[in-house]
C-alpha positions in Angstrom: -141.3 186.3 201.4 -138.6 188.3 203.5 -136.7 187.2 206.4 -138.6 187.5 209.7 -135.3 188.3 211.2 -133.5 190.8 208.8 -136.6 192.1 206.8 -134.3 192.5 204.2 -133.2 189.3 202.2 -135.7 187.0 200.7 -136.3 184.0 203.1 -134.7 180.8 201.6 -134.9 178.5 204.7 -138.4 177.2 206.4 -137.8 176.7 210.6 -140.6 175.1 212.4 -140.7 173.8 215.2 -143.4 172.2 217.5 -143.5 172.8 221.0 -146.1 171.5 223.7 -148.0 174.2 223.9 -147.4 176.5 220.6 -146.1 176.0 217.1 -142.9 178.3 216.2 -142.4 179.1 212.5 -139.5 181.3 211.1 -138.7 182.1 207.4 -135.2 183.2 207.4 -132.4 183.7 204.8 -129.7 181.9 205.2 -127.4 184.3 206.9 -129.7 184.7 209.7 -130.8 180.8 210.3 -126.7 180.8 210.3 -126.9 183.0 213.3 -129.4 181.2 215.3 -127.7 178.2 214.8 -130.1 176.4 212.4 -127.7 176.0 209.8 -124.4 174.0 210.4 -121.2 175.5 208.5 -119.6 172.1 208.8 -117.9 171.2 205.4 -119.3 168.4 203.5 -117.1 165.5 202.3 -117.5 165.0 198.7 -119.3 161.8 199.0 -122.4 163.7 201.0 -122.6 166.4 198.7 -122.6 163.4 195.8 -125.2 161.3 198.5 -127.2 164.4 198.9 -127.3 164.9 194.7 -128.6 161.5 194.3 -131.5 162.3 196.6 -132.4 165.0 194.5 -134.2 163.1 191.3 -136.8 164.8 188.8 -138.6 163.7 185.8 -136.5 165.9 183.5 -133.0 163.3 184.0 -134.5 160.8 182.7 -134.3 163.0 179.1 -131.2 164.2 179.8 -128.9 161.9 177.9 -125.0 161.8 177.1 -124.8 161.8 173.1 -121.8 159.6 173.4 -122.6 156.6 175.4 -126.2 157.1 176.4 -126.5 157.3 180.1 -129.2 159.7 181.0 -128.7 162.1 184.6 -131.2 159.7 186.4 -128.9 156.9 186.2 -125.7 159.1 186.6 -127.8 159.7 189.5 -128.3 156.3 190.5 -125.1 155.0 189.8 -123.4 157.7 190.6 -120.7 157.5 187.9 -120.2 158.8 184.7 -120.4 156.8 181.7 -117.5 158.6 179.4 -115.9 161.3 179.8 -118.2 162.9 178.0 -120.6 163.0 180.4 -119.4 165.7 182.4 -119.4 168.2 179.9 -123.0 167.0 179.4 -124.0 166.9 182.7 -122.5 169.7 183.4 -125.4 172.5 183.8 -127.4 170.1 186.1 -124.3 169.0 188.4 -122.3 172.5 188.8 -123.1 172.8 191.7 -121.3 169.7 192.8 -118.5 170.1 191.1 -117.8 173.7 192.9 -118.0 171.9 195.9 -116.5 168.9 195.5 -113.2 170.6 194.0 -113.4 174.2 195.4 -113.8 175.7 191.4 -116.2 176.0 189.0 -114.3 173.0 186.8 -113.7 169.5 187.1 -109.9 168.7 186.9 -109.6 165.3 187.2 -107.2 163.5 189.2 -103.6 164.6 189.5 -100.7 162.4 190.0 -98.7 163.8 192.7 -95.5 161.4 193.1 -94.6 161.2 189.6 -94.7 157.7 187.4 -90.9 156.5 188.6 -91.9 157.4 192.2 -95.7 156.0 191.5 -94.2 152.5 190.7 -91.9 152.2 193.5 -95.0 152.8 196.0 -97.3 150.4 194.1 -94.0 148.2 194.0 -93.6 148.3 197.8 -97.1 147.7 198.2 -96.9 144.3 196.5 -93.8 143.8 199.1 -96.1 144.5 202.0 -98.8 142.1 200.3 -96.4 139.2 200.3 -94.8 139.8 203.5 -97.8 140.2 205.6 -99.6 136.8 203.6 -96.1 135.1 205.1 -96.5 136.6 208.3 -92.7 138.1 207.7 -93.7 140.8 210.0 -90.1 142.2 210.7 -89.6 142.8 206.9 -93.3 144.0 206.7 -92.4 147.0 209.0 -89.5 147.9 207.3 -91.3 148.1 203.8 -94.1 149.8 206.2 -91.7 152.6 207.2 -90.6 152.6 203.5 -93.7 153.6 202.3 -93.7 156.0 204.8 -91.1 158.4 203.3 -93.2 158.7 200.1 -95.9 159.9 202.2 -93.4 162.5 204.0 -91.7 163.7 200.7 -95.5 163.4 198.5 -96.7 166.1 201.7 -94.1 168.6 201.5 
């Protein structure tokens, strides 16, 4: 079916809408329902396109299964974890879509440390300060470890 708009492209997105007196229907593609508004260009935060995966279940992921430690796409579905890490590389035709738009690219990279592992201990150190500090109610000394932490934050952004 074509676009009732365009007449060109194939109509990927069903509009109706019911009115008190009259029914409106539109098949449009998905440029068009982007012009009228239908569609919001709002980006998604990872964990809605990960929410909106989990909605989408089928009888097929429960035979779809991880050679290495079992779990099947249903309950990567469910759980919304992988098992090992070779379950992405088995999940991988069924969930590429996520991944492109969870990380912007067609492959998972994993985290990456960005302050480095001397740098990475004194923030975690710190952190511990802050813990102890604020359990004391030290609150002067828990600022200044505050704005301590704050100059990682400053040099991890630049």
């Amino acid at each position: 079916m074509l676009c009732d708009d365009c007449k060109k492209k194939p109509a990927t997105i069903f509009f109706k809408e019911v009115l008190p007196e009259e029914v409106v229907e539109l098949h449009l593609c998905e440029e068009c329902a982007h012009k009228r508004g239908l569609i919001m260009t709002k980006k998604m935060l990872p964990i809605e396109i990960l929410q909106r995966l989990l909605r989408e279940k089928s009888v097929e992921d429960e035979k779809i299964i991880c050679s290495v430690c079992y779990l099947s796409l249903a309950e990567f579905k469910r759980r919304g974890r992988f098992g090992c890490s070779n379950c992405i590389s088995t999940f991988e035709p069924y969930i590429k879509n996520l991944i492109k738009q969870i990380h912007r690219s067609d492959k998972h990279v994993g985290r990456q440390a960005k302050l480095g592992p001397k740098k990475g201990f004194e923030v975690f150190k710190l952190r511990e300060q802050l813990k102890k500090a604020l359990e004391k109610e030290s609150y002067e000394e828990a600022a200044e470890i505050r704005d301590k932490l704050k100059t990682f934050e400053v040099d991890n952004a630049e």
